[in-house]
C-alpha positions in Angstrom: -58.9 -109.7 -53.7 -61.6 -109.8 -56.4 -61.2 -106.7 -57.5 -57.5 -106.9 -57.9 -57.6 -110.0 -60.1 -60.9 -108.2 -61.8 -58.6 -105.2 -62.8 -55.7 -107.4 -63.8 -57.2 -109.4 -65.6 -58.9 -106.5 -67.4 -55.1 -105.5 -68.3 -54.1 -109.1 -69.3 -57.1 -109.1 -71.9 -56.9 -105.9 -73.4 -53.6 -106.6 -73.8 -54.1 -110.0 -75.9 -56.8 -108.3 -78.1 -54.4 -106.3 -79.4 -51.7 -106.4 -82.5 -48.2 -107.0 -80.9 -46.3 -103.7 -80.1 -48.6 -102.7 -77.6 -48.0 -102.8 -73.9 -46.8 -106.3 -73.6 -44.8 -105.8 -70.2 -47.5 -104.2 -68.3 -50.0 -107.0 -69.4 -47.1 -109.5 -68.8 -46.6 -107.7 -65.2 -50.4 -107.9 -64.4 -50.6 -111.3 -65.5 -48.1 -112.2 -62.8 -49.8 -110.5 -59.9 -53.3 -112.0 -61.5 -51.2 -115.5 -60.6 -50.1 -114.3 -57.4 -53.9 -113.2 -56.5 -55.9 -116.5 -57.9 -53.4 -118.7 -55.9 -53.9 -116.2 -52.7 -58.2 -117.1 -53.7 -57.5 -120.6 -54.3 -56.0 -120.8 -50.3 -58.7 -118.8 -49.1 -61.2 -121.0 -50.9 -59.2 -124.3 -49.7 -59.9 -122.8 -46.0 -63.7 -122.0 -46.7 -64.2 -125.5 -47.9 -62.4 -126.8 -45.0 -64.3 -124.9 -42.8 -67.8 -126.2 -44.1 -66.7 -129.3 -43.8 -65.3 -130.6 -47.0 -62.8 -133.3 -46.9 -58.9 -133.2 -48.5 -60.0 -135.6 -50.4 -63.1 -133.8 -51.8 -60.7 -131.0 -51.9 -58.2 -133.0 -53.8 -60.0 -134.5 -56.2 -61.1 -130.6 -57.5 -57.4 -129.6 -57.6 -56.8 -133.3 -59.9 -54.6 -134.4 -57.3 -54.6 -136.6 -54.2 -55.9 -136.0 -50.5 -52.5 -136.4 -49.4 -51.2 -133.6 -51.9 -54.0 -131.1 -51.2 -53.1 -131.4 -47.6 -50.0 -131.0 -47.7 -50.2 -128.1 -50.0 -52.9 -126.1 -47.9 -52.9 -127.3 -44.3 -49.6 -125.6 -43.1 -50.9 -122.1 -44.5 -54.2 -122.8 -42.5 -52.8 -123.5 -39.4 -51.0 -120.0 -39.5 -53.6 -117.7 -38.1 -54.7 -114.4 -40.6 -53.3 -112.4 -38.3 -49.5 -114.0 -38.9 -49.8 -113.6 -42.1 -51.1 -110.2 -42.7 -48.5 -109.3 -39.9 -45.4 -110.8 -41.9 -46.5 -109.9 -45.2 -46.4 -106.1 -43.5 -43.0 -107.0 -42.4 -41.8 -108.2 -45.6 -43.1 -105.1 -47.3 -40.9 -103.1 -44.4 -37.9 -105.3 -45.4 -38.0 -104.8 -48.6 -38.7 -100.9 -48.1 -35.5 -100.9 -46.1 -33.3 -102.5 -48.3 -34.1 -100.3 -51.7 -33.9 -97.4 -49.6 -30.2 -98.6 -48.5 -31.4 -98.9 -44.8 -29.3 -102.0 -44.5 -27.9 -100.3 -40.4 -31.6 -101.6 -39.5 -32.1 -104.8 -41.4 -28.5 -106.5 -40.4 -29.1 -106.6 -36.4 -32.3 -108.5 -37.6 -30.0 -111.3 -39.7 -29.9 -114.5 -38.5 -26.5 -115.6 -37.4 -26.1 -117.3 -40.5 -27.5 -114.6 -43.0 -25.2 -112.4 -41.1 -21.8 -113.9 -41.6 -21.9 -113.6 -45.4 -24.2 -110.2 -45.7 -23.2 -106.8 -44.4 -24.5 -103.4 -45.2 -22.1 -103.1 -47.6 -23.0 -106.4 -49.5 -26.7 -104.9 -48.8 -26.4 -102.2 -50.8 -24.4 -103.7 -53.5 -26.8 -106.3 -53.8 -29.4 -104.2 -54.5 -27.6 -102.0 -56.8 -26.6 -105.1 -58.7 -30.2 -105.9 -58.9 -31.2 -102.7 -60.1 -28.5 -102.6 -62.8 -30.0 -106.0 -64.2 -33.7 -105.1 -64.0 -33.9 -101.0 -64.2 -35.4 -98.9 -61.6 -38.4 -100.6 -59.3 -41.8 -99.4 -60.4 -44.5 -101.0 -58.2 -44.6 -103.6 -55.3 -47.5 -105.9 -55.5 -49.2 -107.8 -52.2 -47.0 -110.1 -50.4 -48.1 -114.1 -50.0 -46.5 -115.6 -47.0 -46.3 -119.5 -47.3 -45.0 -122.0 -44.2 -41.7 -124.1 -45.1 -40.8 -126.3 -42.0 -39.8 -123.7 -39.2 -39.6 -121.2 -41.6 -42.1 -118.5 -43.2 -41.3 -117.4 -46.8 -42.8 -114.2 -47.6 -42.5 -113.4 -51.6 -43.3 -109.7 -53.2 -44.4 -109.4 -56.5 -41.9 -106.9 -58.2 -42.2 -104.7 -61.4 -39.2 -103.1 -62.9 -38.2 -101.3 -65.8 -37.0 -104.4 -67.0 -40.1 -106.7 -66.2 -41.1 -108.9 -63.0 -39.5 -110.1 -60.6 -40.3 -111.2 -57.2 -38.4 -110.5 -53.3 -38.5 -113.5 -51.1 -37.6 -112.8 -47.8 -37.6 -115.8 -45.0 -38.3 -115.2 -41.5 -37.4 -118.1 -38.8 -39.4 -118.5 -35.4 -38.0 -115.6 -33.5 -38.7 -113.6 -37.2 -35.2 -112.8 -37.6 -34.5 -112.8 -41.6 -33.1 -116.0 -42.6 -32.9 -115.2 -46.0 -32.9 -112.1 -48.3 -33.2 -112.0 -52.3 -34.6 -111.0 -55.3 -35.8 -113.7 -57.8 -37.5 -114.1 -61.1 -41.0 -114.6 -60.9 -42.4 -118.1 -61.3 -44.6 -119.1 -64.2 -47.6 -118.6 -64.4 
């Protein structure tokens, strides 16, 4: 994890110390995933703290927030063991893999039943067409996150296209059947 925020963040600089016209969407692309990567540290640091005994509201008052926000915020993602979520954010990557490559015959059996009445292989592929015809071709696929939500576990892929960044979010209920399925733009950083 270091050395991937070290070397985008190498990117993001050179990129600032130079007149405009350079290689703006790289450095904007790196940027992103140097987001993605200091939030991915900043839960791993949360859980170190934690784990030598710091308090949420010790923990809080570091992120300028309350106990109860710093808790809330970190202590679903803790409770999911490493092993979940190095084991989804494979899964997501396979997903996503899947779909670009117009695999939808092995992605829609997974579909929840509601995913499934309104997404076919069909819609599959035309969805990812459509997304390719707005962004360009993909280029790279950064490290997955996976983050709780109720039930549900939201795995988001960092995305760079021709076009610039974008991110896949696929959701995974209990049984890990896909409960949702999409590409978005990324947040900001």
């Amino acid at each position: 994890m270091a050395t991937l925020l070290e070397q985008n963040a190498a990117v993001v600089a050179r990129a600032l110390r130079q007149p405009p016209g350079g290689s703006a969407l790289g450095a904007l692309s790196a940027s992103i995933t140097m987001t993605q990567v200091a939030e991915d540290a900043m839960r791993s640091l949360v859980a170190d703290a934690r784990a030598e005994g710091r308090t949420w509201a010790e923990i809080g008052t570091i992120l300028r927030t309350s106990r109860q926000a710093a808790q809330q915020r970190f202590k679903a993602e803790m409770e999911m063991g490493d092993q979940e979520l190095e084991g989804l954010g494979a899964e997501g990557l396979r997903v996503l893999g899947q779909w670009a490559a117009g695999e939808g015959s092995l992605l829609v059996p997974r579909f929840d039943e509601a995913v499934r009445q309104r997404l076919d292989e069909a819609g599959l592929v035309a969805a990812w067409a459509q997304v390719e015809e707005l962004s360009g071709k993909l280029l790279t696929v950064g490290r997955p996150t996976v983050a709780a939500r109720g039930r549900y576990r939201v795995v988001d892929i960092p995305l760079a296209f021709e076009r610039g960044p974008m991110k896949a979010r696929i959701t995974f209920d209990q049984e890990q059947r896909i409960s949702g399925l999409c590409v978005l733009f990324p947040d900001p950083p």
